[in-house]
VMD Tcl script that draws the C-alpha trace (Angstrom):
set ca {
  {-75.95 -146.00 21.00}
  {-77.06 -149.44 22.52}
  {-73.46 -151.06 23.15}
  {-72.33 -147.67 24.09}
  {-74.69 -147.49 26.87}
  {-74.08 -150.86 27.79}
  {-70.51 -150.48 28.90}
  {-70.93 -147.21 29.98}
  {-69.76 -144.90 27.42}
  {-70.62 -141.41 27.47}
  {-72.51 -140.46 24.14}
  {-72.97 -136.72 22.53}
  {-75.57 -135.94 20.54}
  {-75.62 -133.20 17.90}
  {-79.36 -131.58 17.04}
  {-78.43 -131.03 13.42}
  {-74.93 -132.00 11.42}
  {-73.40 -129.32 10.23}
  {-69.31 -129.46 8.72}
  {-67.77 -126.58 10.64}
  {-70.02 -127.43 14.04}
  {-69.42 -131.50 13.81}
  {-65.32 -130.55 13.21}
  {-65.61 -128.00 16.32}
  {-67.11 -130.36 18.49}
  {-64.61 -133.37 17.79}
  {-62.03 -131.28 18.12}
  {-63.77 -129.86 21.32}
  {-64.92 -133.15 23.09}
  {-61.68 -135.28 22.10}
  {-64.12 -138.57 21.03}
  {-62.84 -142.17 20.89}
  {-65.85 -143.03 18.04}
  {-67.31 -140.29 15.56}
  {-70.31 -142.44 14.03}
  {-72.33 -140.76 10.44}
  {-73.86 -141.51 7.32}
  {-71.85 -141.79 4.03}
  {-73.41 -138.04 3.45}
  {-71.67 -136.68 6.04}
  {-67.81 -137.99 5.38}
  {-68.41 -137.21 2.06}
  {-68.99 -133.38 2.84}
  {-66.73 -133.44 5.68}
  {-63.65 -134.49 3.46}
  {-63.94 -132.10 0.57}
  {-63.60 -129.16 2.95}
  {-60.70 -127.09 2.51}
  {-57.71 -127.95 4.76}
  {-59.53 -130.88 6.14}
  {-55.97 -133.04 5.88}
  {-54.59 -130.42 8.96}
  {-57.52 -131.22 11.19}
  {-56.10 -133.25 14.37}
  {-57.83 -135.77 16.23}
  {-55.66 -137.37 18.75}
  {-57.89 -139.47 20.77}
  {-60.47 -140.65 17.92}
  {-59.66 -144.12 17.43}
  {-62.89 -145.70 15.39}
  {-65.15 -143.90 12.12}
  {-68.48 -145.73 11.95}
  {-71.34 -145.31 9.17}
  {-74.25 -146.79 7.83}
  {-77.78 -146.01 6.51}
  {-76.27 -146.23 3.10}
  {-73.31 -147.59 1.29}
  {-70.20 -146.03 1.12}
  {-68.45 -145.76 -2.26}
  {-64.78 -147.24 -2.14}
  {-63.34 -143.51 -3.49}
  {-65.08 -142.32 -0.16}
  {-63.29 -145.62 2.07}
  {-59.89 -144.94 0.70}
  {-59.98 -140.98 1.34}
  {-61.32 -141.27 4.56}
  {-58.44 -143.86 5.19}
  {-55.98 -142.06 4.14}
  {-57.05 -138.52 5.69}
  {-56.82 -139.55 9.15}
  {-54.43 -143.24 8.83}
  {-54.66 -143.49 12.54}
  {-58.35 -143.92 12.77}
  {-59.96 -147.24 11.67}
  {-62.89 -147.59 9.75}
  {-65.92 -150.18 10.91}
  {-69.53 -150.37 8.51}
  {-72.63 -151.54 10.62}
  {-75.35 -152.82 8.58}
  {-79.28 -153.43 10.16}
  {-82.59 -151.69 9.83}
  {-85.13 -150.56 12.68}
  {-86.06 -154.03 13.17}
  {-83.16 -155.40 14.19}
  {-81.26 -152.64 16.26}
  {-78.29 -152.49 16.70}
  {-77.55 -153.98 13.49}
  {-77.45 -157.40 11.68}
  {-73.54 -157.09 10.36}
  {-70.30 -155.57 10.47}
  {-66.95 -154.65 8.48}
  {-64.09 -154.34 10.37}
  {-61.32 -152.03 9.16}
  {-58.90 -154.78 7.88}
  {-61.47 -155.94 5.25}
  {-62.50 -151.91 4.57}
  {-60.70 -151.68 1.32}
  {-60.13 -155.32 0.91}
  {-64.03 -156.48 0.93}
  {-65.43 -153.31 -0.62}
  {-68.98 -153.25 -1.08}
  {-69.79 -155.88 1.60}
  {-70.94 -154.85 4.94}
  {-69.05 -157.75 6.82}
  {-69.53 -160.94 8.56}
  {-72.81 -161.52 10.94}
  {-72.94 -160.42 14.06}
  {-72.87 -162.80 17.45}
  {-75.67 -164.78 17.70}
  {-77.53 -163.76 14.49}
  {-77.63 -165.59 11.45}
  {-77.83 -163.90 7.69}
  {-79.18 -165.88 4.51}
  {-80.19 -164.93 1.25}
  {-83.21 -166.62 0.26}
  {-85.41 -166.56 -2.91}
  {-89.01 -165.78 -3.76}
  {-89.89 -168.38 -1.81}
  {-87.73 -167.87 1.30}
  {-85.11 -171.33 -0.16}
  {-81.32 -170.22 0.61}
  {-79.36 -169.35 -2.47}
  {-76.10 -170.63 -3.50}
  {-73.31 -168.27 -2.85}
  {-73.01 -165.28 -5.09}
  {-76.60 -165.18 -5.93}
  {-78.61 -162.39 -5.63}
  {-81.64 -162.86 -3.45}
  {-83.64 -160.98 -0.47}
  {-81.70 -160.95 2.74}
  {-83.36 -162.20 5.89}
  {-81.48 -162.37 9.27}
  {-82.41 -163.49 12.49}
  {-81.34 -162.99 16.67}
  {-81.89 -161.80 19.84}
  {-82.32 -157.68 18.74}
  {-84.95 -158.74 16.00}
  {-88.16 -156.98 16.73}
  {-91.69 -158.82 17.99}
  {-93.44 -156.99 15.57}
  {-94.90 -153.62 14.32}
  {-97.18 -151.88 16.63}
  {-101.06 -152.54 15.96}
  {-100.02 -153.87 12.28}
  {-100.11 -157.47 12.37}
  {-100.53 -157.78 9.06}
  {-97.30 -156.15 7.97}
  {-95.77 -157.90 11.03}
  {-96.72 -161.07 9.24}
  {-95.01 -160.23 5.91}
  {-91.75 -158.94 7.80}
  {-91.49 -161.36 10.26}
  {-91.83 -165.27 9.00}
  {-90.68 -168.36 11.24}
  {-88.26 -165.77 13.27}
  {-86.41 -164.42 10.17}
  {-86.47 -160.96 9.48}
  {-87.44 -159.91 5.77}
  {-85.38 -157.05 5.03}
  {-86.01 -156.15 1.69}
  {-82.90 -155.79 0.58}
  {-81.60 -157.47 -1.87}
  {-77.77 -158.63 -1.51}
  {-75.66 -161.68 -2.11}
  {-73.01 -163.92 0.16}
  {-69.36 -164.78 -0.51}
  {-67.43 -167.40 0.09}
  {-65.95 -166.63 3.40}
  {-69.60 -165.81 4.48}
  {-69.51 -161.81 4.27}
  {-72.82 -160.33 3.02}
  {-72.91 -158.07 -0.04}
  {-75.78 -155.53 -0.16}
  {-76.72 -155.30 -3.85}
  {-80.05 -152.72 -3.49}
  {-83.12 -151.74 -2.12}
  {-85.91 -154.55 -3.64}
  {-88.08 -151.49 -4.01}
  {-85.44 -149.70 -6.06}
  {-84.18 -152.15 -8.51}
  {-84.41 -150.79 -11.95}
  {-85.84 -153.32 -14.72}
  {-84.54 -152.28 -18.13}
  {-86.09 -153.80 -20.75}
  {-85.97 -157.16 -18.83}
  {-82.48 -156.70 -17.61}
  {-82.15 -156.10 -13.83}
  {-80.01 -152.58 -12.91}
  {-78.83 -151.70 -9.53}
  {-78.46 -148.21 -8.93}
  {-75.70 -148.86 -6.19}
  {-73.51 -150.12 -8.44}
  {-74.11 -147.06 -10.66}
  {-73.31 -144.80 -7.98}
  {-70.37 -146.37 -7.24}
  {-68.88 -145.71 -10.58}
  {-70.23 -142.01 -10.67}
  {-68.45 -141.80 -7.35}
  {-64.98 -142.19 -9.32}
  {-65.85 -138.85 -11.16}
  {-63.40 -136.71 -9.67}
  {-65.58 -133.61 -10.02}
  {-68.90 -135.20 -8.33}
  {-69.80 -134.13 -5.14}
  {-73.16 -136.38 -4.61}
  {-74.96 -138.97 -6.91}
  {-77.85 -140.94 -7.05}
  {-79.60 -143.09 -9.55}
  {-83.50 -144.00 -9.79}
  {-85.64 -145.81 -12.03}
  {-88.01 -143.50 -14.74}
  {-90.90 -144.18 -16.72}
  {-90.31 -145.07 -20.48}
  {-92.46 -146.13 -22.85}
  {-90.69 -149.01 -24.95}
  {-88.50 -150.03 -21.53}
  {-90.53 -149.73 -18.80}
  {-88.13 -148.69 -16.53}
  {-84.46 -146.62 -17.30}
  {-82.05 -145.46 -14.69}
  {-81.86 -141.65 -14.23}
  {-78.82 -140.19 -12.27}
  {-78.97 -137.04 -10.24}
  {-75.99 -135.22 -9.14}
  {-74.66 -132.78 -7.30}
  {-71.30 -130.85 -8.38}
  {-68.23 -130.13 -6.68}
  {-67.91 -126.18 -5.89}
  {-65.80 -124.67 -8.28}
  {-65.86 -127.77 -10.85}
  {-67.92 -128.08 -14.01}
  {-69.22 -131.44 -15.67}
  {-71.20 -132.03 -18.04}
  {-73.94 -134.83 -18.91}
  {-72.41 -136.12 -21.94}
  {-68.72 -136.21 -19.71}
  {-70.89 -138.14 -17.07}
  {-72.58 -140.60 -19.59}
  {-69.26 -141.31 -21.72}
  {-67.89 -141.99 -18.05}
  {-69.94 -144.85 -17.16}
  {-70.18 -145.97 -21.05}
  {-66.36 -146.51 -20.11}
  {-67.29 -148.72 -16.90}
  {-70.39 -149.68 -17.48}
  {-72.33 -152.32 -19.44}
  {-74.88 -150.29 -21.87}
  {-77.86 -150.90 -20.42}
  {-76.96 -149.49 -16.99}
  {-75.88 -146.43 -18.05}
  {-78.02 -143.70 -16.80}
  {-80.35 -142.27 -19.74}
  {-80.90 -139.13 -18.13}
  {-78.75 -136.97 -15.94}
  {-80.17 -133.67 -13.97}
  {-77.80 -131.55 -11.97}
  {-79.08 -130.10 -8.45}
  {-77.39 -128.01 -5.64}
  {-77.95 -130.64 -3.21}
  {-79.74 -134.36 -3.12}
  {-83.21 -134.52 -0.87}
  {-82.81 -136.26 2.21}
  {-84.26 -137.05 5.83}
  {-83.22 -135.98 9.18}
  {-80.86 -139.36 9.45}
  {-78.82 -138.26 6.03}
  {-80.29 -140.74 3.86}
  {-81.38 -139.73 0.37}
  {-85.20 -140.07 -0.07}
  {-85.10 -141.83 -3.77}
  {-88.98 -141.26 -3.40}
  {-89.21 -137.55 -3.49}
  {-87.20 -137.63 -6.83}
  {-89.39 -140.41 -8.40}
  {-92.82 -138.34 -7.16}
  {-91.19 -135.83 -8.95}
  {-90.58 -137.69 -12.21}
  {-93.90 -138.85 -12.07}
  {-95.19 -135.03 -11.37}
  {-93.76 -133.85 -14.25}
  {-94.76 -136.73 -16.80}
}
mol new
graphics top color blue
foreach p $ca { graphics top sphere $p radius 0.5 }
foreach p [lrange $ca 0 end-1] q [lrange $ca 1 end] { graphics top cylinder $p $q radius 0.2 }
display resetview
């Protein structure tokens, strides 16, 4: 919305996303940009007919808020092949964003969510804020003009987040040779198997290849010789059938071992907020409920 604003775009609003109003209405308004969350394109493109749906003047798909698997790129590209693709990466703290991935790295640089933005500067640093060689895994911090000054009567937390003028994100990603920043997970929902370190995006992004999966997710469960196993939760494609054992024997296929999930449970639709994201906390309360 920011840059938008700032060259005088006009921007349109919907109170609630829904497949058959959002279509409507970009149909209706004749956009240059439609920006959503990987929740949204994915429901959007698996309804019927969606290949005949014209939109002349949009030039430019954004998302962010959460990654979005490569099956879910390459459809989207080639659904509508006259509409570029761009991923904006940042949090709250640092609106607009922190990074982007232009649409000729899309399919190229899958995974990454691009190159840092003007004036800001990405590293990933370790426990103790040092920079990490390239490809390691480490907490990404960023810093520029659109990081925040601090939380609102917390100056505590604003301490934590904000050290020296970098911006602790708590994510947890990795950097490339040509500079482009990999987001590897949430710290907070990094799964620790028996000493060995899963990430549950890269899980997802192999359930994502199951032709008959809508929706996935994967979150870290209680267990008692472990600690900690990942547990997938899916949601099915209408009209499709799969089962956990076809799911498992899946990832066994692209997966080492240890990441595959232990458990999978099957639900009509995956918990999330008002911004699309999936709230990995309501499913682990629920674990923990029912333990």
């Amino acid at each position: 919305m920011v840059p938008v604003t700032y060259k005088g775009g006009t921007i349109i609003i919907e109170e609630a996303f829904s497949p058959k109003g959002t279509l409507e209405l970009l149909q209706k308004s004749n956009p240059t940009m439609f920006f959503g969350v990987p929740a949204m394109y994915t429901i959007i493109l698996n309804l019927p007919n969606i290949r005949e749906l014209e939109l002349p003047s949009l030039r430019l798909f954004g998302y962010g808020a959460a990654p979005m698997p490569y099956e879910m790129v390459k459809k989207l590209k080639d659904t509508f092949p006259n509409v570029k693709v761009q991923n904006l990466y940042g949090q709250t703290e640092n609106s607009p964003a922190a990074s982007t991935l232009k649409d000729d790295l899309a399919l190229e640089k899958i995974g990454s969510v691009g190159e840092a933005l003007p004036q800001t500067e990405i590293q990933v640093v370790d426990e103790f804020g040092a920079p990490l060689p390239i490809g390691a895994v480490g907490e990404i911090v960023m810093r520029g003009p659109q990081v925040m000054k601090g939380y609102l009567r917390d100056e505590e937390e604003t301490k934590r987040t904000v050290r020296n003028g970098w911006l602790y994100t708590g994510d947890l990603g990795k950097l490339d040779e040509e500079g482009l920043l990999y987001i590897v997970d949430r710290k907070k929902d990094m799964i620790i198997r028996g000493g060995e370190n899963v990430y549950p995006v890269e899980v997802e992004e192999v359930l994502f290849q199951i032709p008959s999966l809508l929706e996935a997710t994967v979150v870290g469960v209680p267990h008692e010789v472990l600690g900690e196993v990942p547990k997938a939760y899916v949601v099915i494609k209408e009209n499709h059938t799969l089962t956990e054992d076809e799911i498992k024997e899946y990832c066994m296929n692209n997966l080492a071992k240890f990441k595959v999930p232990m458990e999978v449970e099957f639900l009509d639709e995956l918990p999330r907020n008002a911004s699309g994201k999936v709230l990995k906390h309501v499913l682990r309360s629920q674990v923990h409920a029912n333990s």
